[in-house]
Legacy VTK file of the C-alpha trace (Angstrom):
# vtk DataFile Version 3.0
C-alpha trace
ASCII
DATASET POLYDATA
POINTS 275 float
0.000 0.000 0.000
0.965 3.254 -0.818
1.549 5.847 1.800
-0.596 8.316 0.405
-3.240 5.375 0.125
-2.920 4.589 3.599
-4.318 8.022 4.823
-7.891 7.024 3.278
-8.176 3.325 4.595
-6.752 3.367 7.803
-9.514 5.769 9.538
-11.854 3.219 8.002
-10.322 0.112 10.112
-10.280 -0.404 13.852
-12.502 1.898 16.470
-13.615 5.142 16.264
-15.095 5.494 19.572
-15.223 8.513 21.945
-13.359 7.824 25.038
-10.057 7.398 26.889
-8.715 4.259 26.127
-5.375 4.781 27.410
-3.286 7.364 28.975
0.487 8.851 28.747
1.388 10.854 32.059
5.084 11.969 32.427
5.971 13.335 35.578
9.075 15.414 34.871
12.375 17.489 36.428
14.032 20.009 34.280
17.697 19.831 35.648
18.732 23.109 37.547
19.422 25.914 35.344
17.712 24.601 32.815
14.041 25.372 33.353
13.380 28.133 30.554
14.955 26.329 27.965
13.021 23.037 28.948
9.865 25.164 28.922
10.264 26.366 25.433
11.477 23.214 23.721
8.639 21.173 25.374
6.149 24.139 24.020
7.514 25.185 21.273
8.353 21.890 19.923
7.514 18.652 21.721
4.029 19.010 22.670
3.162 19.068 19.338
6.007 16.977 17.455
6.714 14.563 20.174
2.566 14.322 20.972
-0.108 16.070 19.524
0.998 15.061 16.159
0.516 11.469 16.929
-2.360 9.691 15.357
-5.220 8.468 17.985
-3.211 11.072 20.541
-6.622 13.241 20.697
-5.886 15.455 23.759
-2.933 16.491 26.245
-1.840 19.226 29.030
0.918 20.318 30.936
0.279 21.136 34.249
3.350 22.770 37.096
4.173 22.787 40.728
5.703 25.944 42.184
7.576 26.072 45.124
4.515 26.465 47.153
2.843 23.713 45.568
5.660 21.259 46.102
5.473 21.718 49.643
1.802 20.648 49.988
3.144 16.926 48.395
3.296 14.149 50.202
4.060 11.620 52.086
7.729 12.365 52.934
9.016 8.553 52.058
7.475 8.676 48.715
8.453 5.755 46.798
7.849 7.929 43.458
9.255 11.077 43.953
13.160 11.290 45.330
13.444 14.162 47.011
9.755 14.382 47.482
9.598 17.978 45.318
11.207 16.366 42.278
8.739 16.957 39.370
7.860 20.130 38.849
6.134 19.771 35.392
3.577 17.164 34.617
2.333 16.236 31.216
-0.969 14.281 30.599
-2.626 12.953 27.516
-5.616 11.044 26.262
-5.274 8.263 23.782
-8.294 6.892 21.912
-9.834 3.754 22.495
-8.350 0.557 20.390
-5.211 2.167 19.449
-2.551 1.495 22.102
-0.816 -0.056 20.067
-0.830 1.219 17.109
-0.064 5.134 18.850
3.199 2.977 20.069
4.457 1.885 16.527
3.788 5.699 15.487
5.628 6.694 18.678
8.829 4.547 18.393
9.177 5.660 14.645
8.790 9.999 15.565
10.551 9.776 18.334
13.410 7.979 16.689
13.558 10.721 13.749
13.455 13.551 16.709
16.625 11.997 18.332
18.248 11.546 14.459
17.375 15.564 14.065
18.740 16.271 17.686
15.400 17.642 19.219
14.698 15.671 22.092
16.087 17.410 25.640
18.515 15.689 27.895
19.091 18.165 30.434
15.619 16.585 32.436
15.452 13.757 34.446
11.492 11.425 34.304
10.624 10.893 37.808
7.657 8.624 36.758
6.874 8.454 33.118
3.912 5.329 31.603
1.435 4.285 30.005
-1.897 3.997 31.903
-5.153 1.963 30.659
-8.400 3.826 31.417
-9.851 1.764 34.705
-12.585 4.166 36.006
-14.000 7.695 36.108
-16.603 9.262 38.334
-18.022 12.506 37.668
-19.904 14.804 40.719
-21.980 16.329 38.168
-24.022 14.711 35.932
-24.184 17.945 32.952
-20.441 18.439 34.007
-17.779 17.748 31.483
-16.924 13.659 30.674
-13.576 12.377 31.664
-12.382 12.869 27.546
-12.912 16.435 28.134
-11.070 17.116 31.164
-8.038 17.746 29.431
-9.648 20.462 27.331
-11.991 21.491 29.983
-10.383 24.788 31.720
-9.895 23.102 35.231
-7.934 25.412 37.898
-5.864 22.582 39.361
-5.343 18.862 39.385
-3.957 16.232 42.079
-1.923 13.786 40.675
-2.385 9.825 43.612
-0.799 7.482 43.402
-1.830 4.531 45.077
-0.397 1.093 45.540
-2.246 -1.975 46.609
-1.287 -4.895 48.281
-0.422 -7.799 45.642
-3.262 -8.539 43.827
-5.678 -6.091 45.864
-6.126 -3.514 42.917
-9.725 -4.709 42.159
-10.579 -4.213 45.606
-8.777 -0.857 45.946
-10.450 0.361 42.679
-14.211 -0.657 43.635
-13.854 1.314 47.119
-12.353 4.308 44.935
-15.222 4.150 42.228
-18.018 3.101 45.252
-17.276 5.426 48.018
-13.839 7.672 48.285
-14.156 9.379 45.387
-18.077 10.187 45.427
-17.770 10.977 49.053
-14.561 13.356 48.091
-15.957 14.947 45.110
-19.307 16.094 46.813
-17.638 17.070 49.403
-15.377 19.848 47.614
-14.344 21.355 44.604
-12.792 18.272 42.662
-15.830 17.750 40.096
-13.808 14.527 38.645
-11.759 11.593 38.758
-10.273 9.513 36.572
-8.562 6.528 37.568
-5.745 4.841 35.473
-4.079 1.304 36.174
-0.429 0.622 34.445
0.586 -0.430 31.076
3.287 -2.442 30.576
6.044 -0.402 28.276
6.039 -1.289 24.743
7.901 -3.483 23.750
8.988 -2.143 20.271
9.115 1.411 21.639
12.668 2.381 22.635
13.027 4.012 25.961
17.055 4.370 26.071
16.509 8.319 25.573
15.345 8.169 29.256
16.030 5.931 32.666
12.290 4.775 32.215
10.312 5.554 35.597
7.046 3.104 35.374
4.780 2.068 37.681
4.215 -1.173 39.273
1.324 -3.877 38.744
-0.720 -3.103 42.052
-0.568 0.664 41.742
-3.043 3.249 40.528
-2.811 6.780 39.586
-5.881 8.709 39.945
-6.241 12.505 38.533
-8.324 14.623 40.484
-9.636 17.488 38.038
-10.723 20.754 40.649
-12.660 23.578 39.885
-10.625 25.679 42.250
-6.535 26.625 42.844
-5.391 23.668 44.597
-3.855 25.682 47.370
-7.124 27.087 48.480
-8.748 23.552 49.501
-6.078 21.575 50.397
-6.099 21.577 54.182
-9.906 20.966 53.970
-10.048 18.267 50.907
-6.575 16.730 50.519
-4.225 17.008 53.948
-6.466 13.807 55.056
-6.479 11.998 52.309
-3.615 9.525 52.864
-5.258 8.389 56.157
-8.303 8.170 54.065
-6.387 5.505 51.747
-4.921 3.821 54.682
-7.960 3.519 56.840
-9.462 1.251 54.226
-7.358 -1.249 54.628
-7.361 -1.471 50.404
-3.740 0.400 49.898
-1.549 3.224 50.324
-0.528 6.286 49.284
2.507 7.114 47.468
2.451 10.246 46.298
-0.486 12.751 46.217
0.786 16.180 44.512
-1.225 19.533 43.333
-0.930 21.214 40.055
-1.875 24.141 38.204
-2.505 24.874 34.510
0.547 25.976 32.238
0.197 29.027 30.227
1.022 27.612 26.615
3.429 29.866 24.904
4.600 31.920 27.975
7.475 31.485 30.485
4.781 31.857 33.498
6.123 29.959 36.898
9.411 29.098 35.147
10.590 31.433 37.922
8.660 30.075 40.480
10.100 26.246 40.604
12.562 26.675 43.171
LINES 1 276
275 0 1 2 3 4 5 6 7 8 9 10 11 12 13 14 15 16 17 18 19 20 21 22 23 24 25 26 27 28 29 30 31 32 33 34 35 36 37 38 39 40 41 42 43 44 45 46 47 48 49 50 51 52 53 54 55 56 57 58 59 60 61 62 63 64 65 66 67 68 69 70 71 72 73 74 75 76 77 78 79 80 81 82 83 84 85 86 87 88 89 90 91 92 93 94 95 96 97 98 99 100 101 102 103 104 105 106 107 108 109 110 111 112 113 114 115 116 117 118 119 120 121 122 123 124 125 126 127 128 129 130 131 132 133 134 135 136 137 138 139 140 141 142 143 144 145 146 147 148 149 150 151 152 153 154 155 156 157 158 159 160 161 162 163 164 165 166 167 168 169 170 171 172 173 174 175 176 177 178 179 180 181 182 183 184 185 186 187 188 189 190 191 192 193 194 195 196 197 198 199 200 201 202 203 204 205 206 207 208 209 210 211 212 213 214 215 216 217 218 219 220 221 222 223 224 225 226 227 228 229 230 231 232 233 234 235 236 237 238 239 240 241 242 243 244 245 246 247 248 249 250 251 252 253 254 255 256 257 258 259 260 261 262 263 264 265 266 267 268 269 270 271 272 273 274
């Protein structure tokens, strides 16, 4: 087949369904010194070459943690962050449903020709970088905006859990997310949805020697929490208790439960409030 051939068949095969199917979130540290220039390539350039211009990649954000923000993180032994305020930028983006793998093959191949042109960044170090499968979303508000929207919806903030189980206890961890922490949490305050997301294993044909891959582990969730307000100004009241929330069930723990705000694409705003 033809290349130009394959443009007018290929939206013809596999699903076109509305959803998430899948997830990339890259929690990542621009390396002291650094943080403008990271800022612009990743905006002026990577976003969009390295992401957005992937087939079946149909949404995506970037979301930061000021100094202020960083502080607010815990718990202090996190297993995923090292030092605990490591990540100042997180990156999050939807993937349709039935094309995991195909997004991958498209991946391996544009990422290889950005490392043959010399445009990927190495001055940044992934703290926790995967794939995620889609395992659950709860909404507060029934007319509120659907989980495939959040990432185009104009949230204030997001809180970025992650959760591990004990082995084998992530179907039980999930159901008492989806049944009663999260509805109780997001009538409660100014989070108006969750989306829950368990791990992917890394694909196999997709090269991941441009960074000291960071995944995630097979009992663990990560759960975005989209709010409606500045994460700062509910966190004692919705957030500080959390953890024990987690723990008191019995179902997992905590490893890492961290507020963002919204970047401002194409300015340099917060780059000089990271450290």
């Amino acid at each position: 087949m033809k290349v130009g051939e394959a443009y007018s068949t290929l939206p013809l095969r596999g699903s076109n369904a509305v959803g998430i199917g899948s997830a990339f979130i890259s929690l990542v540290e621009p390396h002291r010194g650094h943080e403008r220039a990271y800022t612009r390539w990743y905006e002026d350039d990577h976003v969009y070459a390295g992401a957005m211009a992937f087939p079946w990649w149909f949404a995506g954000r970037r979301w930061v943690a000021t100094r202020d923000l960083q502080r607010l993180r815990y718990p202090a032994n996190s297993v995923v962050a090292r030092p605990l305020e490591a990540g100042c930028y997180l990156a999050t983006y939807w993937i349709a449903p039935g094309h995991h793998d195909d997004q991958a093959r498209w991946l391996s191949a544009a990422v290889g020709r950005l490392l043959d042109e010399r445009r990927m960044f190495s001055e940044r170090t992934h703290i926790s970088t995967a794939f995620y499968a889609r395992a659950a979303s709860v909404r507060r508000d029934a007319d509120g905006p659907r989980d495939f929207q959040a990432l185009d919806h104009p949230y204030a903030g997001l809180v970025l859990e992650i959760v591990d189980a004990p082995h084998g206890g992530r179907d039980a961890l999930l159901d008492w997310l989806v049944r009663e922490h999260a509805p109780a949490l997001l009538r409660a305050g100014p989070a108006s949805q969750c989306v829950a997301f368990a791990p992917l294993p890394w694909p196999g044909h997709v090269d991941a020697t441009w960074f000291e891959y960071a995944g995630a582990r097979e009992d663990r969730l990560a759960v975005l929490w989209f709010l409606d307000d500045d994460p700062r100004d509910c966190w004692s009241s919705h957030f500080v208790g959390h953890g024990n929330a987690v723990a008191a069930s019995g179902l997992g723990h905590v490893e890492l439960i961290a507020p963002f705000i919204p970047t401002v694409p194409g300015t340099d705003r917060y780059v000089d409030e990271l450290r």
